[in-house]
C-alpha positions as CSV (number, residue, x, y, z in Angstrom):
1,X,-3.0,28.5,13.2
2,X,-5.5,27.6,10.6
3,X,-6.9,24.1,10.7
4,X,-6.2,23.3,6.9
5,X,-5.2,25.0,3.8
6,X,-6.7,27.9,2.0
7,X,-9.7,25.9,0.4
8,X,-10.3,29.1,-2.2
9,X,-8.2,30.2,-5.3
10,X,-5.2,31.8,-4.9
11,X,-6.6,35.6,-5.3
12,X,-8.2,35.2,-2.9
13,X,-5.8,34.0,-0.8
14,X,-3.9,37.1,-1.3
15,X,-7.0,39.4,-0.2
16,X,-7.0,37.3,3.4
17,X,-3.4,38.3,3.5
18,X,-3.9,42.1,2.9
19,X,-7.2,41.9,4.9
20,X,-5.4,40.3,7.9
21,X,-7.2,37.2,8.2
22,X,-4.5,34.9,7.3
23,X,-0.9,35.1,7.7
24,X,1.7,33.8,4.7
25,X,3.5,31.6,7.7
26,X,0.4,30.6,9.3
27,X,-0.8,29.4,5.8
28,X,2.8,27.5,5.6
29,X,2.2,26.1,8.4
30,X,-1.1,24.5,7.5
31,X,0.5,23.3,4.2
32,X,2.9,21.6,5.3
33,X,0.7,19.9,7.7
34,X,-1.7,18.7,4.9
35,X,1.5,18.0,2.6
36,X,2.9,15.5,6.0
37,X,-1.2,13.9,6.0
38,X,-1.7,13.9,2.4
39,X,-2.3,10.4,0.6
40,X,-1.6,11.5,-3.0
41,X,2.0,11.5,-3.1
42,X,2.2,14.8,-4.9
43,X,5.3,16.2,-3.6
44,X,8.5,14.5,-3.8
45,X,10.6,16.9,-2.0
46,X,9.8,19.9,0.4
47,X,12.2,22.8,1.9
48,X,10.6,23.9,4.9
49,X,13.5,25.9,6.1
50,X,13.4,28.2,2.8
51,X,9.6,28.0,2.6
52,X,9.7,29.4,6.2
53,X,11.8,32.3,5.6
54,X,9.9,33.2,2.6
55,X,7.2,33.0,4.5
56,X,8.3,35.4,7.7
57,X,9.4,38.2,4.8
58,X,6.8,37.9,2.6
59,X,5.4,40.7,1.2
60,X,1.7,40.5,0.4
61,X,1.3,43.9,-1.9
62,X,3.2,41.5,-4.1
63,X,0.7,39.6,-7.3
64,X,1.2,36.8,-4.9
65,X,2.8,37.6,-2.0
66,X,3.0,34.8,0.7
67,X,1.6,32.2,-1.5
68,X,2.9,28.7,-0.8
69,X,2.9,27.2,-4.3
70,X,4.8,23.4,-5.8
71,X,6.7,23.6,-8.4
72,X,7.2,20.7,-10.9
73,X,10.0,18.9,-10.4
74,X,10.7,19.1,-14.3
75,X,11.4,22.8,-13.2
76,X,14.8,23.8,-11.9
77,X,15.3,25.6,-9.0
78,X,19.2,26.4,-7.8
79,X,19.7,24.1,-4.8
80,X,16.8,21.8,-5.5
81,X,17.1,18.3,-6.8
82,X,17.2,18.1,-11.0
83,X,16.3,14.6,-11.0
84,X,13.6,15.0,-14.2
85,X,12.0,12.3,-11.9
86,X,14.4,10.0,-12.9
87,X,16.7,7.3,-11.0
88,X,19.4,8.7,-13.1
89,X,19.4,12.0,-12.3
90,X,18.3,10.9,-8.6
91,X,21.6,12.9,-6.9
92,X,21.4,15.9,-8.9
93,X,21.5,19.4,-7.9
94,X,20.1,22.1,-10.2
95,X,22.4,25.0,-10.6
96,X,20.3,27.9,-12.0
97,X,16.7,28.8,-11.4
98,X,14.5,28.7,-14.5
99,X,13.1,32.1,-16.0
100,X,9.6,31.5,-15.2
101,X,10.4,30.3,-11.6
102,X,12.6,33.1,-10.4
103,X,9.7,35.8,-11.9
104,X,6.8,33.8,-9.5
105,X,9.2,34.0,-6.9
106,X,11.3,37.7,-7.0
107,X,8.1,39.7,-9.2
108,X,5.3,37.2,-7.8
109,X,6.3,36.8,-4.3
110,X,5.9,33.0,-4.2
111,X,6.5,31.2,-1.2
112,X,8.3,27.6,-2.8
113,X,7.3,24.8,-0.6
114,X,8.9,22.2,-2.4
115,X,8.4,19.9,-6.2
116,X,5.5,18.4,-7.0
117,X,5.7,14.7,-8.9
118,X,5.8,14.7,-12.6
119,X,6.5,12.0,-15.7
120,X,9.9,11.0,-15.7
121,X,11.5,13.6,-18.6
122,X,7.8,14.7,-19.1
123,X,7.4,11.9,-21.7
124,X,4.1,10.8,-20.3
125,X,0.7,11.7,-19.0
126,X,0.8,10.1,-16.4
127,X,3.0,10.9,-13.1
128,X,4.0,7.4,-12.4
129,X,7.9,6.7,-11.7
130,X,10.5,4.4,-10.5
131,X,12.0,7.7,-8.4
132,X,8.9,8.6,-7.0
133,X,6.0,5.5,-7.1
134,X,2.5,6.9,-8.2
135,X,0.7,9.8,-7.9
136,X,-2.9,9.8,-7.3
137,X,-6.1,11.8,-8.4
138,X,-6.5,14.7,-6.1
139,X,-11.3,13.5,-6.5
140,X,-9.7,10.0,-5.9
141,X,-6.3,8.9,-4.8
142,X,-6.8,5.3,-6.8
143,X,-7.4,7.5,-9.9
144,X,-4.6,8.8,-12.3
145,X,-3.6,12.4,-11.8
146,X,-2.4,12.4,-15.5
147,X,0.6,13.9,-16.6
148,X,2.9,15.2,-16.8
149,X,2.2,17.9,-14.4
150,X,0.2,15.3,-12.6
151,X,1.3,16.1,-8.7
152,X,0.7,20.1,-9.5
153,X,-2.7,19.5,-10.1
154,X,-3.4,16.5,-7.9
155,X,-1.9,19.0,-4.9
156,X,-4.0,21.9,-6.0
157,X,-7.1,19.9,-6.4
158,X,-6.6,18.1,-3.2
159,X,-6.4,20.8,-1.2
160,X,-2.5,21.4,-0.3
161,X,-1.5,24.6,-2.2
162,X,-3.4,26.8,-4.1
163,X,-0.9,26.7,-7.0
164,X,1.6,24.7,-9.0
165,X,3.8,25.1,-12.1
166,X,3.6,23.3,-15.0
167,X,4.8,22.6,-18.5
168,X,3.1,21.1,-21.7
169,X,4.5,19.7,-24.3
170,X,1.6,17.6,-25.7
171,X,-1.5,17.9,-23.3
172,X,0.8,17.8,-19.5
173,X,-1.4,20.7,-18.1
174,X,-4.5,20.5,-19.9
175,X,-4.7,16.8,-19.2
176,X,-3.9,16.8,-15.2
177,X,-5.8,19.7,-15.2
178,X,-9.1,17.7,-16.9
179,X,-8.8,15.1,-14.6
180,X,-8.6,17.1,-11.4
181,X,-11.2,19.3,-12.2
182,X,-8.7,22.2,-12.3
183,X,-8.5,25.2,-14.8
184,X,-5.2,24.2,-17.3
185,X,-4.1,26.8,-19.9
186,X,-1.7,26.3,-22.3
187,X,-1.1,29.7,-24.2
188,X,0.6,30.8,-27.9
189,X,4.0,29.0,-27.8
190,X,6.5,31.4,-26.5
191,X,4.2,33.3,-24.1
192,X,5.8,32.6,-21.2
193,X,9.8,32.3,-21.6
194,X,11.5,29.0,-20.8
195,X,15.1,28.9,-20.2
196,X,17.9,29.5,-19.2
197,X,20.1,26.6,-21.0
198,X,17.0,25.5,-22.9
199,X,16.9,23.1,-25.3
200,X,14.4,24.1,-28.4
201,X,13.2,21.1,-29.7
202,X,10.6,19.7,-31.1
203,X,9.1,23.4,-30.3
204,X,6.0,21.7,-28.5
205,X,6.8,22.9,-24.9
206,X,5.4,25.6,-23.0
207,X,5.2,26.5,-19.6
208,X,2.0,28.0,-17.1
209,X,0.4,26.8,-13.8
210,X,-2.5,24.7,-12.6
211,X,-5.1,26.9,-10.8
212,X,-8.3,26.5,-9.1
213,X,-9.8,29.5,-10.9
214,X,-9.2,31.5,-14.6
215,X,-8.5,35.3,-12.7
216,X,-5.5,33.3,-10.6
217,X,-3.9,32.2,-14.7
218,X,-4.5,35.5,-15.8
219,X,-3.0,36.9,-12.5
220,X,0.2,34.1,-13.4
221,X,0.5,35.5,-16.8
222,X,0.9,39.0,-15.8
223,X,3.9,37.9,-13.5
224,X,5.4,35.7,-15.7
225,X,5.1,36.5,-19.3
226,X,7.1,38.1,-21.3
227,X,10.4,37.6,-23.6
228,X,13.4,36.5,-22.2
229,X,17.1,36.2,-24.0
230,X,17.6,33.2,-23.3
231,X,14.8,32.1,-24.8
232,X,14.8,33.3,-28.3
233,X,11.8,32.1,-29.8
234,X,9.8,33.9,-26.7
235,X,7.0,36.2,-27.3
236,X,7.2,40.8,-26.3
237,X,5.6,41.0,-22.6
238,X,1.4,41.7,-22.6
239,X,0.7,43.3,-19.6
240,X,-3.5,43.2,-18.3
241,X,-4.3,39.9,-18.2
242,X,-6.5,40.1,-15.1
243,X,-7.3,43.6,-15.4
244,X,-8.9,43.0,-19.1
245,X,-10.7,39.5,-17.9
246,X,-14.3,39.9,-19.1
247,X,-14.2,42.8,-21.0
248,X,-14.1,41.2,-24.3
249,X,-16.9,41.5,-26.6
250,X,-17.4,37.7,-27.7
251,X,-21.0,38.3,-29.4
252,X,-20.8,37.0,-33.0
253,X,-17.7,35.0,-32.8
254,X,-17.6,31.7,-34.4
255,X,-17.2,28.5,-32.7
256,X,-17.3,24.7,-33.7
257,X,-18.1,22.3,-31.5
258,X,-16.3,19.0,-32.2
259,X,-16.0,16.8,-28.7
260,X,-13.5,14.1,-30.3
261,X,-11.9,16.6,-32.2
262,X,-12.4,14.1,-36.0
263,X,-10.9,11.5,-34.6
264,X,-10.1,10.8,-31.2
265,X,-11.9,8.0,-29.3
266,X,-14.1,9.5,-26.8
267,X,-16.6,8.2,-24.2
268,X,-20.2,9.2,-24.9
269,X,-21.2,10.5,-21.5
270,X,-17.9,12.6,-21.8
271,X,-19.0,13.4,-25.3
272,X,-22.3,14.5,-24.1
273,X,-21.3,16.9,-21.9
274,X,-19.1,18.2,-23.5
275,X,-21.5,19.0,-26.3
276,X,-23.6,20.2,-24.3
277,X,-21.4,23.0,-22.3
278,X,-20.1,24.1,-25.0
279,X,-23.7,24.8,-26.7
280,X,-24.2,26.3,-23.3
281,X,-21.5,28.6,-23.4
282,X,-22.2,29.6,-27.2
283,X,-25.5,31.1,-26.3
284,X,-24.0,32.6,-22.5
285,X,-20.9,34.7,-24.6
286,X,-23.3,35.2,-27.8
287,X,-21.5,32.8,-30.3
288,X,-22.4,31.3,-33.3
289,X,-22.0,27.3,-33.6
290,X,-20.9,26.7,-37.2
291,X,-22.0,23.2,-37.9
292,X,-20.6,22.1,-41.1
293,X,-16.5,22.4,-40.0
294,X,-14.4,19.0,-40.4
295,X,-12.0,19.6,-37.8
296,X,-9.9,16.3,-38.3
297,X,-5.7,16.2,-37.5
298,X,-3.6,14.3,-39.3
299,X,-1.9,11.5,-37.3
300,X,1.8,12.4,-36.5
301,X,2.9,8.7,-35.9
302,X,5.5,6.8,-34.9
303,X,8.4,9.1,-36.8
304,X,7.2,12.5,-34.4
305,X,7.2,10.6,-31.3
306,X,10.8,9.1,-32.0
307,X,11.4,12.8,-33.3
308,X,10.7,13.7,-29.8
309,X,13.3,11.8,-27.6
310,X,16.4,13.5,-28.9
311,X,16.5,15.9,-26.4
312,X,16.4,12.8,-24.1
313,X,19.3,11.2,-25.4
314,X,21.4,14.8,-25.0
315,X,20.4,14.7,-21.3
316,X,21.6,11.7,-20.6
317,X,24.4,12.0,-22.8
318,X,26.7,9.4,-22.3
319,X,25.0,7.4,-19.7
320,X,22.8,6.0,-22.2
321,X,22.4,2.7,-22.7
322,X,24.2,2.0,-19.7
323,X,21.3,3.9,-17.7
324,X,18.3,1.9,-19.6
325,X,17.3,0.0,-16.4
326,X,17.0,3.0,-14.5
327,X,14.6,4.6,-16.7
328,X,10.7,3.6,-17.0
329,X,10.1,0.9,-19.3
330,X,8.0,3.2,-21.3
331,X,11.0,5.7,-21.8
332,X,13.3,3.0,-22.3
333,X,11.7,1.5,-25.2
334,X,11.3,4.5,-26.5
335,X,14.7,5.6,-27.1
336,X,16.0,2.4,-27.9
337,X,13.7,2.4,-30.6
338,X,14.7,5.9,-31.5
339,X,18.3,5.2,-31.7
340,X,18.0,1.9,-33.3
341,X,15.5,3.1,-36.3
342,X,15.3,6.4,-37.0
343,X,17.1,8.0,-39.4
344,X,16.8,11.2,-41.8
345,X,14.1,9.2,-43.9
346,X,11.7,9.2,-41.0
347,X,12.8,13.0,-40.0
348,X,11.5,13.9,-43.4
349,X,8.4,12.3,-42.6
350,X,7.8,13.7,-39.4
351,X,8.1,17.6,-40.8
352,X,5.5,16.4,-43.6
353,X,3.3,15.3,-41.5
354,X,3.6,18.2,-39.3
355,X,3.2,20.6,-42.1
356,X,0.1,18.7,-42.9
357,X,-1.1,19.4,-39.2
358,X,-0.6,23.0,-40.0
359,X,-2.2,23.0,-43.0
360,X,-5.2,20.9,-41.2
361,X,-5.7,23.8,-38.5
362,X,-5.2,26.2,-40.3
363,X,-8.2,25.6,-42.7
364,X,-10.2,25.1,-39.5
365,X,-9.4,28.6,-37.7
366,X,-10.0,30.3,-41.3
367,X,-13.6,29.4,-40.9
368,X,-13.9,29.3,-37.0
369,X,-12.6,31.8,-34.1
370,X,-12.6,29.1,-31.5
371,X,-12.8,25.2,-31.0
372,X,-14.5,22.9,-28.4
373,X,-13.5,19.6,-28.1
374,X,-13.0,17.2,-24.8
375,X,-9.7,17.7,-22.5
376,X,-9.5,13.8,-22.0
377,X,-11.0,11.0,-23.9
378,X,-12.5,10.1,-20.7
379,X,-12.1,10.2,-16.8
380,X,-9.6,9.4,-14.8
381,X,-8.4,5.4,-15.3
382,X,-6.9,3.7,-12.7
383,X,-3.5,5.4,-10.9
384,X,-1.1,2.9,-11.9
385,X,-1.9,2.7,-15.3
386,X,0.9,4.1,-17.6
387,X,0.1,3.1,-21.4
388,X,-4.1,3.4,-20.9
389,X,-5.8,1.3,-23.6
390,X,-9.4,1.7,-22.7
391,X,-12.3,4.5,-22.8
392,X,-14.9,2.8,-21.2
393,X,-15.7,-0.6,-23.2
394,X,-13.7,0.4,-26.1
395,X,-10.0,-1.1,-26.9
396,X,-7.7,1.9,-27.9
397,X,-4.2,2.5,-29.0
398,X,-2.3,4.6,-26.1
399,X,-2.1,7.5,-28.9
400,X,-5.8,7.9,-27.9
401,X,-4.9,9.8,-24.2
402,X,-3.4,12.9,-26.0
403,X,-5.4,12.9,-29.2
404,X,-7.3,15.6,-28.1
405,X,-4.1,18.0,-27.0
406,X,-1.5,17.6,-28.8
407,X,-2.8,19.1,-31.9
408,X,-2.6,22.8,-30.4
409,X,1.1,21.4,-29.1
410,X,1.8,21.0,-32.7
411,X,0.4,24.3,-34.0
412,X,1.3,26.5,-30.9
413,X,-2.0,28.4,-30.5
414,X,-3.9,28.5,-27.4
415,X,-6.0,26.1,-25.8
416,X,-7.5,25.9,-22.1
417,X,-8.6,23.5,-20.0
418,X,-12.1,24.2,-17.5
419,X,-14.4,21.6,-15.8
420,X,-17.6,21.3,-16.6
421,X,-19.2,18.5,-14.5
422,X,-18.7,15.1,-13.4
423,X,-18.7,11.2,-14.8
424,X,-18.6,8.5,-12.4
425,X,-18.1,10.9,-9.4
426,X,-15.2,12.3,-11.4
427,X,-14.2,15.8,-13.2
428,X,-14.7,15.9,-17.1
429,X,-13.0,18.9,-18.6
430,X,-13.7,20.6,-21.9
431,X,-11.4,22.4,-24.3
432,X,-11.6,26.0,-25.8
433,X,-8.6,26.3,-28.5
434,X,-8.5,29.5,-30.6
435,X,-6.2,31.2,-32.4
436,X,-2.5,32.0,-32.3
437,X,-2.1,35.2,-30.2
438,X,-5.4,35.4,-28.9
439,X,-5.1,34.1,-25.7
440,X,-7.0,36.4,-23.5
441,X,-10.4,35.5,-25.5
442,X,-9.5,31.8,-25.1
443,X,-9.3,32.7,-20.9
444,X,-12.5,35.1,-21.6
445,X,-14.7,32.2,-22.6
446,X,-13.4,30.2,-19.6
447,X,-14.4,32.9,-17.3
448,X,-17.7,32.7,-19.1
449,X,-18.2,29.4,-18.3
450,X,-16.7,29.5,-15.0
451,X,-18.9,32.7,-14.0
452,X,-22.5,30.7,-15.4
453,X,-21.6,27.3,-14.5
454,X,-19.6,27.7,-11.2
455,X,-17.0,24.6,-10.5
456,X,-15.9,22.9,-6.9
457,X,-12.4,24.4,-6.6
458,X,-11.3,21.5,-4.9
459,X,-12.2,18.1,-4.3
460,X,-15.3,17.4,-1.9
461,X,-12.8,15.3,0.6
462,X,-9.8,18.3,0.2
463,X,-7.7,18.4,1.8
464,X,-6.5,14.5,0.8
């Protein structure tokens, strides 16, 4: 039996598998045994008895065959709790298996060890909860794992799978991802189906993975992409992700470089590096920095965030207000806030603003192929935080954390997530956003950087 986990990416994995080195049940085994010793509270329920049997059958000519991976608990798999991370929904049972889940698992081969911690309803990012107490950084378990696919990434960074699902909706897989030193993509809305009984709005949310290294997203997009019925607004199937990785001639492509994207707060050590990678990575692909770009985003305010919670109040139909002390104070706020002031007035405003926001990036991507900004306004804070109001010395409002990522939420193109170094012992990610449909250049300059600038795939202490 091994001693711990598989320590590399998830490709790789798969080559110890076909090579006979490693064993999918032997590689179980050690999982679970890491999950049982782990400190980061990144699972919140495991199903050894499935995993096992997986395991035992698996077939490793499969993309990734034998791979134990977490799924989000936001992610429904038949059988599995459907709490949403929520007291309310603590005695659930999901009764179908989500698109994207049953492709990783039939097509991919997946071996599902059990759900990894998320936000409760994903309306954080943060993975703090009343269901499931708080999850910590997979570099440090006292730091924040963000959110809301903040157990995926803590449990890939520290060492316990190789893989995890997630979702974002406003930053919940570039921002775990940033803070765990973890690659996060978030591709063209659509790319990967959602579904089935999906609810559309506010068409922010995607779904993806959080992954040690870019060929094991690109290896996840060619087993998952692809349109889907019951997802209507999802985009025809691409097929070569990882085949076509690097091939891309880059040379001559514009770029600006704008670390607080106009207007976020942003630390100036995290500023700095960020700067300073992507001038790095401009002259490793051949790209040319355009200086004089004002990438600035609108704010989309109070009305879009209220905007946002009616798919809330349709989950908990009529349990709501009844429920309110069950929910996070956060979320509870929230939607009382929603259902007490907003009203077709402040709808109105919400699709001006956005069309603004449209208007705003589409401007910059008619001067500029690609964008470099910060993931996170700064490194991890503290784990129990929930509404962060700092970056270093600096007083900020908590629409601050996501200022950086929820932009591309709002206009759907693609925008990735890579580390690039450290602050304070902890991983600082910078974003490459570029334009709708044009994702594998997005994943080509991650490789770039990931091929110059090589990255710990997990944390120094893994597994936590």
């Amino acid at each position: 039996m091994a001693d711990t986990p598989w320590l590399g990416d998830t490709c790789s994995l798969i080559d110890a598998f076909r090579r006979g080195e490693r064993s999918p049940v032997e590689e179980l085994e050690a999982t679970l045994a890491a999950i049982d010793g782990s400190e980061l509270n990144a699972f919140s329920f495991l199903d050894p008895e499935r995993a096992l049997e997986a395991a035992k059958s698996a077939d490793v000519s499969l993309p990734f065959g034998g791979v134990p991976i977490g799924i989000k608990e936001l992610d429904q798999v038949e059988g599995w709790p459907n709490t949403e991370a929520s007291l309310v929904f603590r005695d659930r049972k999901a009764t179908w298996t989500g698109t994207m889940i049953r492709r990783a698992l039939e097509l991919g081969g997946c071996v599902p060890v059990g759900q990894t911690t998320a936000s409760e309803f994903g309306g954080l990012n943060v993975s703090v909860t009343k269901l499931n107490g708080v999850t910590g950084n997979g570099w440090d378990p006292t730091r924040t794992a963000g959110g809301s696919s903040g157990g995926s990434a803590s449990a890939v960074a520290g060492g316990l799978v190789t893989l995890a699902t997630g979702g974002d909706g406003g930053g919940s897989i570039r921002i775990p991802a940033g803070f765990n030193g973890l690659v996060g993509m978030k591709g063209t809305v659509g790319r990967i189906p959602r579904g089935p009984m999906m609810m559309a709005g506010p068409m922010t949310v995607l779904l993806g993975c959080l992954a040690r290294s870019v060929r094991d997203v690109c290896r996840w997009y060619d087993v998952t992409n692809g349109h889907d019925p019951r997802d209507p607004y999802s985009l025809p199937r691409v097929d070569g992700w990882e085949a076509n990785l690097g091939r891309y001639d880059l040379a001559g492509r514009r770029v600006a470089i704008a670390p607080d994207l106009g207007k976020a707060v942003v630390r100036p050590e995290v500023a700095e590096l960020v700067r300073r990678a992507g001038e790095q990575l401009a002259a490793d692909a051949g790209l040319t920095i355009v200086d004089d770009v004002h990438v600035e985003v609108p704010e989309l305010g109070f009305e879009w965030a209220m905007a946002n919670l009616a798919t809330l109040l349709a989950d908990l139909g009529d349990r709501w207000p009844e429920c309110k002390d069950e929910l996070t104070m956060e979320m509870s706020f929230g939607l009382q806030m929603a259902t007490e002031h907003f009203d077709l007035k402040m709808a109105a405003r919400c699709e001006e603003n956005r069309m603004r926001a449209f208007e705003s990036m589409a401007r910059v991507f008619e001067q500029v192929d690609f964008v470099i900004c910060a993931t996170n306004p700064d490194v991890a804070y503290p784990a129990h935080v929930t509404l962060n109001t700092r970056v270093g010395d600096v007083q900020v409002g908590p629409e601050n954390n996501g200022a950086l990522t929820i932009p591309a939420n709002i206009y759907g193109n693609p925008s990735v997530s890579v580390p690039i170094g450290q602050v304070d012992g902890l991983p600082v990610g910078m974003q490459i956003m570029g334009r709708h449909h044009e994702d594998a250049l997005v994943l080509d300059l991650a490789h770039v950087v990931e091929r110059e600038r090589p990255w710990p795939l997990v944390a120094p202490d893994a597994p936590v």
